[in-house]
VEXLO-506435 format. One record per residue (C-alpha): residue in three letters; x, y, z. Coordinates in Angstrom, 1 decimal, always signed. Each point is the difference from the previous one (the first is absolute). Layout:
REM VEXLO-506435
R, code, east, north, up
R, ala, X, Y, Z
...
REM end
This chain:
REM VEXLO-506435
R, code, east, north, up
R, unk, +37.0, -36.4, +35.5
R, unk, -2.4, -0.1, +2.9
R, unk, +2.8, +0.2, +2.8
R, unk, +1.0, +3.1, -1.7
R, unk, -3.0, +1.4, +0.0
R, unk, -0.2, -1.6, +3.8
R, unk, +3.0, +2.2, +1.0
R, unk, -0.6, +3.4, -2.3
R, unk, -4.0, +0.2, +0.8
R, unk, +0.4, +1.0, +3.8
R, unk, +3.2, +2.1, -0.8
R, unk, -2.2, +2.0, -2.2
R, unk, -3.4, -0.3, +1.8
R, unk, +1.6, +1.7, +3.2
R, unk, +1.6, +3.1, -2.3
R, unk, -4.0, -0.1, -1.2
R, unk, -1.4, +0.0, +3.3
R, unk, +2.1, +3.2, +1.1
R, unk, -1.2, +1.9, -3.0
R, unk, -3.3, -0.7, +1.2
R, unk, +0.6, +0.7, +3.2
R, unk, +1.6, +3.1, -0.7
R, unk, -3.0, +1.3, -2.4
R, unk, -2.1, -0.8, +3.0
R, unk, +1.4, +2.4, +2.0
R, unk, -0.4, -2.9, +3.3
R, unk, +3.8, +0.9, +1.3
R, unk, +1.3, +3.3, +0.9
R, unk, +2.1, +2.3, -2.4
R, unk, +3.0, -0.7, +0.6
R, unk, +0.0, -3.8, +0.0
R, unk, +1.8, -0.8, -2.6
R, unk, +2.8, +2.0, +0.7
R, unk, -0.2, -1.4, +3.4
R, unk, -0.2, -3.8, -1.5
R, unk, +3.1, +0.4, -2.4
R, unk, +2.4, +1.2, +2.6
R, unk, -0.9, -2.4, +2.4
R, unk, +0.6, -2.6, -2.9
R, unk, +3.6, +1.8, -0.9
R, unk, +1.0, +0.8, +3.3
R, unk, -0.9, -2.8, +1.9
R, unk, -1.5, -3.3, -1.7
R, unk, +1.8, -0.1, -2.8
R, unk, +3.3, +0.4, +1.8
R, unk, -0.9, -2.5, +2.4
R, unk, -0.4, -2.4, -2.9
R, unk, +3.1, +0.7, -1.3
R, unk, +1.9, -0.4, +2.9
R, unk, -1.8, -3.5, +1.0
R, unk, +0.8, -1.2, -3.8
R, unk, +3.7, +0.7, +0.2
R, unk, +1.2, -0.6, +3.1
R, unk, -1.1, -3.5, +0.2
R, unk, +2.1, -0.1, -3.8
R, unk, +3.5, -1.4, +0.7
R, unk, +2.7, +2.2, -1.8
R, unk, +0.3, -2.1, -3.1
R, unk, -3.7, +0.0, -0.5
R, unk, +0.2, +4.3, -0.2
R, unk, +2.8, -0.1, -2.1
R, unk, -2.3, +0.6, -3.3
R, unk, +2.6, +2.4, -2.2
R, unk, -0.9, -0.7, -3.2
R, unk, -4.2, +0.3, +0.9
R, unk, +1.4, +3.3, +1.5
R, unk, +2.2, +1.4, -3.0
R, unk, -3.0, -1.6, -3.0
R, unk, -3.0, +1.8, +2.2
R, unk, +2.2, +3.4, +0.0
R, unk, +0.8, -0.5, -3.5
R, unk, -3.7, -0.7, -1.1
R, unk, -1.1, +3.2, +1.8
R, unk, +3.0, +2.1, -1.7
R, unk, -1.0, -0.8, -3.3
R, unk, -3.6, +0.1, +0.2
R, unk, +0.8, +3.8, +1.6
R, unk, +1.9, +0.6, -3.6
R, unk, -2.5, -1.7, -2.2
R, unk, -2.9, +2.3, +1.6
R, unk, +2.6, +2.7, -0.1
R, unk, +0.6, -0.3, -3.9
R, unk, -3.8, -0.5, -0.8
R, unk, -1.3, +3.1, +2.3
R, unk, +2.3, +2.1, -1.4
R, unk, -0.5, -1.0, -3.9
R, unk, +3.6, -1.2, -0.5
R, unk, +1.8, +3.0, +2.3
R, unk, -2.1, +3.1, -1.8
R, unk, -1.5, +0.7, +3.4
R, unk, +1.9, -0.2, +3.5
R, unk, -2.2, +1.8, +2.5
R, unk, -0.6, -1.3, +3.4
R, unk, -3.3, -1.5, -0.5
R, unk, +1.8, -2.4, -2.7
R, unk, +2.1, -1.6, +2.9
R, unk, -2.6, +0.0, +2.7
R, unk, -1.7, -2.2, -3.2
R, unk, +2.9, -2.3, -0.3
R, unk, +0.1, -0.5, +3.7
R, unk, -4.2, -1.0, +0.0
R, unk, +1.2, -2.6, -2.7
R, unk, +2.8, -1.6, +2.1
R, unk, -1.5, +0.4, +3.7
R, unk, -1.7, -2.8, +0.9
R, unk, -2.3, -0.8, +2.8
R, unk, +1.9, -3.2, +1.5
R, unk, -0.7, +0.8, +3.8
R, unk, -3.8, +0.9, +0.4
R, unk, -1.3, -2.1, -2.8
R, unk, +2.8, -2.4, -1.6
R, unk, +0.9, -1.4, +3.4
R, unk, -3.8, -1.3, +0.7
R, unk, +0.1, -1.3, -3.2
R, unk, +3.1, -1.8, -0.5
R, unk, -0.4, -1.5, +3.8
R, unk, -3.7, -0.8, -1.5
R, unk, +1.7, -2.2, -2.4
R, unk, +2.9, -1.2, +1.8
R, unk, -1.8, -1.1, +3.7
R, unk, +2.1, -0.8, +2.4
R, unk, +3.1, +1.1, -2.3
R, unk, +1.9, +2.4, +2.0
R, unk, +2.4, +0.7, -2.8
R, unk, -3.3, +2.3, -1.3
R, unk, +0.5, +2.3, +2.6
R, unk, +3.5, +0.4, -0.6
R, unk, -0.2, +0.6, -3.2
R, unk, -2.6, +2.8, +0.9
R, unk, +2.4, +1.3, +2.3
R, unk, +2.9, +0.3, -2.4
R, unk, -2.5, +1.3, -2.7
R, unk, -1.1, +2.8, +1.6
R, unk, +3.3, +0.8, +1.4
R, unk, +1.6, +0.0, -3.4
R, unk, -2.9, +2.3, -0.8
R, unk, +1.9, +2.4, +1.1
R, unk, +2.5, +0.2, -2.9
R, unk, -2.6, +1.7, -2.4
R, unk, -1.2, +2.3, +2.7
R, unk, +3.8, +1.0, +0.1
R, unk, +0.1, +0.0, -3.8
R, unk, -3.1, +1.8, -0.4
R, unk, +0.8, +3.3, +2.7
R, unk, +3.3, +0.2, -0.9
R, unk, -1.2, +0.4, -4.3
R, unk, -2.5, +2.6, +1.6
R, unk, +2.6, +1.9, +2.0
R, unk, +1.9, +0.4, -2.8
R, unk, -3.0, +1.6, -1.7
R, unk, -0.5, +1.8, +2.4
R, unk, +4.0, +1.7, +0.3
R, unk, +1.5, -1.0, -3.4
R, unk, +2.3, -2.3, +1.3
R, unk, +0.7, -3.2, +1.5
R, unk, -1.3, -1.8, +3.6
R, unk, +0.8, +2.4, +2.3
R, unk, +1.6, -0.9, +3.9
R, unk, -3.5, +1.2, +1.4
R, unk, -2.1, -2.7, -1.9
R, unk, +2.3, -2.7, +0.7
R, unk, -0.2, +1.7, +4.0
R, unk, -3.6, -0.4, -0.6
R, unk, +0.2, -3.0, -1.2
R, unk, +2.2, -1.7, +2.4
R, unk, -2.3, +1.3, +3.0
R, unk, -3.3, -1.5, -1.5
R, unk, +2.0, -3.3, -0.3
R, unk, +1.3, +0.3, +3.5
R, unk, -3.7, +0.3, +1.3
R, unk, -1.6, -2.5, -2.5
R, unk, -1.5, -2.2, +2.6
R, unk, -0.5, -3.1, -3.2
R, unk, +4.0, +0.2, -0.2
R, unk, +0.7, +0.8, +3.7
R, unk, -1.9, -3.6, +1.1
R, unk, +1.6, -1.7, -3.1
R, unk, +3.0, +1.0, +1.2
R, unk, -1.0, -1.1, +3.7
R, unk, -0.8, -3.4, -1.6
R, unk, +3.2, -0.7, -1.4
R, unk, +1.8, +1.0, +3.1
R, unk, -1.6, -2.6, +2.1
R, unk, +0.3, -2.5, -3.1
R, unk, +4.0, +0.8, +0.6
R, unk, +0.3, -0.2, +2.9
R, unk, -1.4, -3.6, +0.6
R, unk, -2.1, +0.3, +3.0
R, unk, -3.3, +0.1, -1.6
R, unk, -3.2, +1.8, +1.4
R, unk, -1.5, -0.3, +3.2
R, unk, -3.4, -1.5, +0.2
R, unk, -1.6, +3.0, +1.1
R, unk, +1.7, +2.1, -2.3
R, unk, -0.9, -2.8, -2.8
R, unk, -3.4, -0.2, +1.1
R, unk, -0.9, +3.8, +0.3
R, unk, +1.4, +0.6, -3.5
R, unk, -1.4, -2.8, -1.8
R, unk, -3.7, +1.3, +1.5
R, unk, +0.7, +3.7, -1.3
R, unk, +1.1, -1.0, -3.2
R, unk, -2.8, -2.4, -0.4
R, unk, -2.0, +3.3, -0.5
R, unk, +2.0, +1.7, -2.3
R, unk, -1.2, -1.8, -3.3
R, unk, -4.3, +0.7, +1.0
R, unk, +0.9, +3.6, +0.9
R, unk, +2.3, +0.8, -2.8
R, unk, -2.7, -1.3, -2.5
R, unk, -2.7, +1.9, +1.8
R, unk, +1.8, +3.0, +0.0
R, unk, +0.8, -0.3, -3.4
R, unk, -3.8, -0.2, -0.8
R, unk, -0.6, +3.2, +1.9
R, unk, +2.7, +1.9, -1.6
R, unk, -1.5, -0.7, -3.5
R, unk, -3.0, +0.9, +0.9
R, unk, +1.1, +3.4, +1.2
R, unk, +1.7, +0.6, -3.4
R, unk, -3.0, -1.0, -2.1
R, unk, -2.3, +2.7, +1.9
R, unk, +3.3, +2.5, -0.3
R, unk, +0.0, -0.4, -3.8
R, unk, -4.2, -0.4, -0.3
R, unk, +0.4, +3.7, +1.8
R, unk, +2.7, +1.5, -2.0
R, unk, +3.7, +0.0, +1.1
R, unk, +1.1, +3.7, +0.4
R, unk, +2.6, +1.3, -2.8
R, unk, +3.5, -0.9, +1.4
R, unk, +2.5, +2.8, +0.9
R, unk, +3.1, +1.0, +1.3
R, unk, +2.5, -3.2, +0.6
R, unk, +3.2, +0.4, -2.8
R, unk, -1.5, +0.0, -3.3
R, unk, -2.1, +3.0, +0.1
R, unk, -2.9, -2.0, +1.0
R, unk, -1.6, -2.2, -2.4
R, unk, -0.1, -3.4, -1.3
R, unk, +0.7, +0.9, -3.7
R, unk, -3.6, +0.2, -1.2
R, unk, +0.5, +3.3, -1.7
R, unk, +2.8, -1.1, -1.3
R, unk, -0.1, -1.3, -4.0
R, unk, +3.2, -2.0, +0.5
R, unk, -1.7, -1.9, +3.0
R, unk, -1.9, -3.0, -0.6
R, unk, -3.9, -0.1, +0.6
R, unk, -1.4, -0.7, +3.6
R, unk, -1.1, -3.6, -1.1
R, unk, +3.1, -0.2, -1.9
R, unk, +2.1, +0.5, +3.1
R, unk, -2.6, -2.8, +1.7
R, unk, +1.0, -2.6, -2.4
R, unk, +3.3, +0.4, -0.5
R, unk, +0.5, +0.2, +4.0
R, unk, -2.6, -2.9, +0.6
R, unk, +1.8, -1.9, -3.1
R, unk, +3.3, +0.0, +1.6
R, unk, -0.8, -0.3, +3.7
R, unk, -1.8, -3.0, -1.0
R, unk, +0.8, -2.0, -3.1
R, unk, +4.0, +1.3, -0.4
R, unk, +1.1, +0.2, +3.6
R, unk, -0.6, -3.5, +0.7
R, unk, +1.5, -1.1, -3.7
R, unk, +3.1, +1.8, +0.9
R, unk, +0.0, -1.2, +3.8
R, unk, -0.2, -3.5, -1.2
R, unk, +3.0, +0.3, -2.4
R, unk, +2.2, +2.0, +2.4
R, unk, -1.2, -2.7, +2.7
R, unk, +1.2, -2.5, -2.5
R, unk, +3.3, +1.4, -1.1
R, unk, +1.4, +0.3, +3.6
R, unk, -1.2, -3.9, +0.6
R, unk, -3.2, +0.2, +1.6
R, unk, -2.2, -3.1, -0.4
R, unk, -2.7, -2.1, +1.3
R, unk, -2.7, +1.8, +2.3
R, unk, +2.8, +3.3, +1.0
R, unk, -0.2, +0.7, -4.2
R, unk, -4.5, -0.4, +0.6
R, unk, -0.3, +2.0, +2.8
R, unk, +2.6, +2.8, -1.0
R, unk, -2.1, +0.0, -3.6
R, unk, -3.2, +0.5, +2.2
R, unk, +1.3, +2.4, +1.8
R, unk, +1.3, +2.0, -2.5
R, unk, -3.9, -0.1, -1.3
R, unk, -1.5, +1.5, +2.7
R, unk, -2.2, +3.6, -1.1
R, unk, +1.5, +3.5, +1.0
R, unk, +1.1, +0.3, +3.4
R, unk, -1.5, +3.0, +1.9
R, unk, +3.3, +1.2, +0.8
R, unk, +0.0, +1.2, -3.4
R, unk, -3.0, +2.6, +0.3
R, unk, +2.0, +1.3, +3.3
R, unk, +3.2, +0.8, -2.1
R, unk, -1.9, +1.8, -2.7
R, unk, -2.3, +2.2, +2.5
R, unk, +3.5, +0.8, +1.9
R, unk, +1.5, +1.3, -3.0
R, unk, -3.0, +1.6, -1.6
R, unk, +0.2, -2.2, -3.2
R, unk, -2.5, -2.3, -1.5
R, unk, -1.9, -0.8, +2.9
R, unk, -3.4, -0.6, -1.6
R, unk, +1.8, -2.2, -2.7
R, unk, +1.4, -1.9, +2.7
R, unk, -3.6, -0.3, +1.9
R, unk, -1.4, -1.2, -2.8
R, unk, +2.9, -2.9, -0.9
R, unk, -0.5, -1.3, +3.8
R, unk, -3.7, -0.4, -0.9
R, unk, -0.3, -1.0, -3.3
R, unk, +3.4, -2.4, +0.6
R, unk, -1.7, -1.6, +3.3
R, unk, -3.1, -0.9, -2.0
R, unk, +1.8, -1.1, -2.6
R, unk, +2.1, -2.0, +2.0
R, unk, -3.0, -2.3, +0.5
R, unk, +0.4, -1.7, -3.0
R, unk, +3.5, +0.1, -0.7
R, unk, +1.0, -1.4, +2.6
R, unk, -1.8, -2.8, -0.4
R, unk, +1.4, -0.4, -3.5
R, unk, +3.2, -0.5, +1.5
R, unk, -0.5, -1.9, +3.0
R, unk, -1.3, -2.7, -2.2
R, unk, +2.7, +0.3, -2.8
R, unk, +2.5, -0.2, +3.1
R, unk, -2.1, -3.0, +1.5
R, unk, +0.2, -2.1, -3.3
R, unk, +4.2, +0.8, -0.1
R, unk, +0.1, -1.2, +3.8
R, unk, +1.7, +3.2, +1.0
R, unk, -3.2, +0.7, +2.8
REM end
């Protein structure tokens, strides 16, 4: 119990000490905006690439973790689907931008310092990170192509699945992944300097991730304190369903997104992980994963398309706090199967 608390305390402390931090007003504006891309553009990638190209090919070759992860993510995305919408009575753009909060977990900026918390030394962690958020991918692809039909009445259109190909082209977490395996193929391994300039730049990605984290939550605590403006335009006429009488209640919408992101993502992670053979620490860190809080990506997809922003602000929040607690539950029900 204590080396839990060992490895979870700082994790949380640094998210803490950006919040603080960021009420304090002691760094410019700016900063964490400044402090997450640096993290996704640069440390994190450098991570990445460190982690898998010293991986031979037959320790990358993880299908089954790949197919149960995507699987997991699918059918929290229709569980949150079914509940927001009250069983298919409502289908408006904010009940898929809902779903997507529920299945969009945070696996680079805070599941990788955790895991790699847990699992020292254990550079299967950051490959599993990798992968994870990677694979995340899927329900962004789910979720824009359910709102594009919304939005036209029809299916996934050429232009989203343009759009879509482009952002994955330029993703700089899948572009170093995909760095990493090449060297991994090709046998020659990586030049010490290469080796020792990634290793030191993704050494920083876990502190600044968690720090950032902190300051972004802080930000959104003051947004809501202040009043979040009334949402408009975007391709359901501009609202998150509030007026509506078949929409669920605010703090309905909280716990059934909160419920599923979670308590049922992991659940169904861990028996999709299982049915496609994945045991031993792969099945504990692929459950973890899975039960990371809201990923901020979320909130970017809802503001783009005008739907359920504030709903999706406030999952991010309340999930990350939450988060605190849950996932200890599960680090130390995984701990007493031996599967972390």
């Amino acid at each position: 119990m204590l080396d839990i608390l060992s490895a979870l305390v700082p994790v949380f402390g640094i998210i803490v000490l950006g919040m603080f931090v960021e009420r304090l007003g002691s760094l410019p504006r700016g900063t964490p905006a400044a402090l997450n891309q640096f993290v996704f553009r640069v440390s994190l990638p450098a991570l990445l690439f460190y982690a898998v190209a010293r991986k031979t090919p037959e320790e990358l070759a993880r299908g089954g973790f790949a197919a149960g992860t995507v699987a997991g993510m699918l059918l929290a995305f229709a569980l949150g689907y079914l509940l927001c919408s009250r069983g298919g009575r409502r289908n408006g753009p904010d009940i898929a931008v809902l779903a997507q909060a529920g299945s969009f977990p945070n696996s680079a900026f805070l599941g990788l310092p955790i895991v790699v918390s847990l699992l020292p030394g254990n550079d299967d962690a950051v490959l599993a990170g990798g992968m994870v958020s990677v694979l995340c991918l899927a329900v962004l692809l789910v979720t824009m192509a359910r709102l594009e039909a919304i939005r036209k009445g029809g299916g996934l259109s050429w232009r989203v699945l343009r759009e879509v190909s482009a952002a994955l082209g330029r993703n700089p977490i899948l572009l170093a992944s995909v760095a990493g395996v090449a060297v991994s193929l090709s046998g020659l391994g990586l030049a010490r300097p290469v080796a020792a300039m990634a290793a030191m730049l993704g050494a920083t990605a876990s502190p600044c991730a968690l720090f950032g984290i902190g300051m972004v939550l802080a930000a959104q605590l003051t947004a809501e304190g202040a009043g979040c403006p009334p949402e408009s335009g975007g391709i359901g006429g501009g609202g998150t369903g509030e007026c509506d009488p078949e929409a669920l209640s605010p703090l309905a919408r909280q716990v059934v997104v909160n419920a599923v992101k979670l308590f049922a993502h992991p659940a169904l992670t861990w028996l999709c992980l299982w049915a496609f053979g994945v045991r031993g620490h792969w099945l504990g860190m692929g459950v973890l994963f899975a039960a990371m809080p809201t990923a901020a990506v979320a909130y970017v997809v809802a503001e783009s398309y005008g739907a359920g922003a504030r709903d999706t602000s406030r999952a991010i929040v309340v999930s990350t706090m939450l988060s605190a607690l849950t996932l200890f539950g599960f680090v130390v029900l995984l701990r007493h199967l031996e599967l972390l």
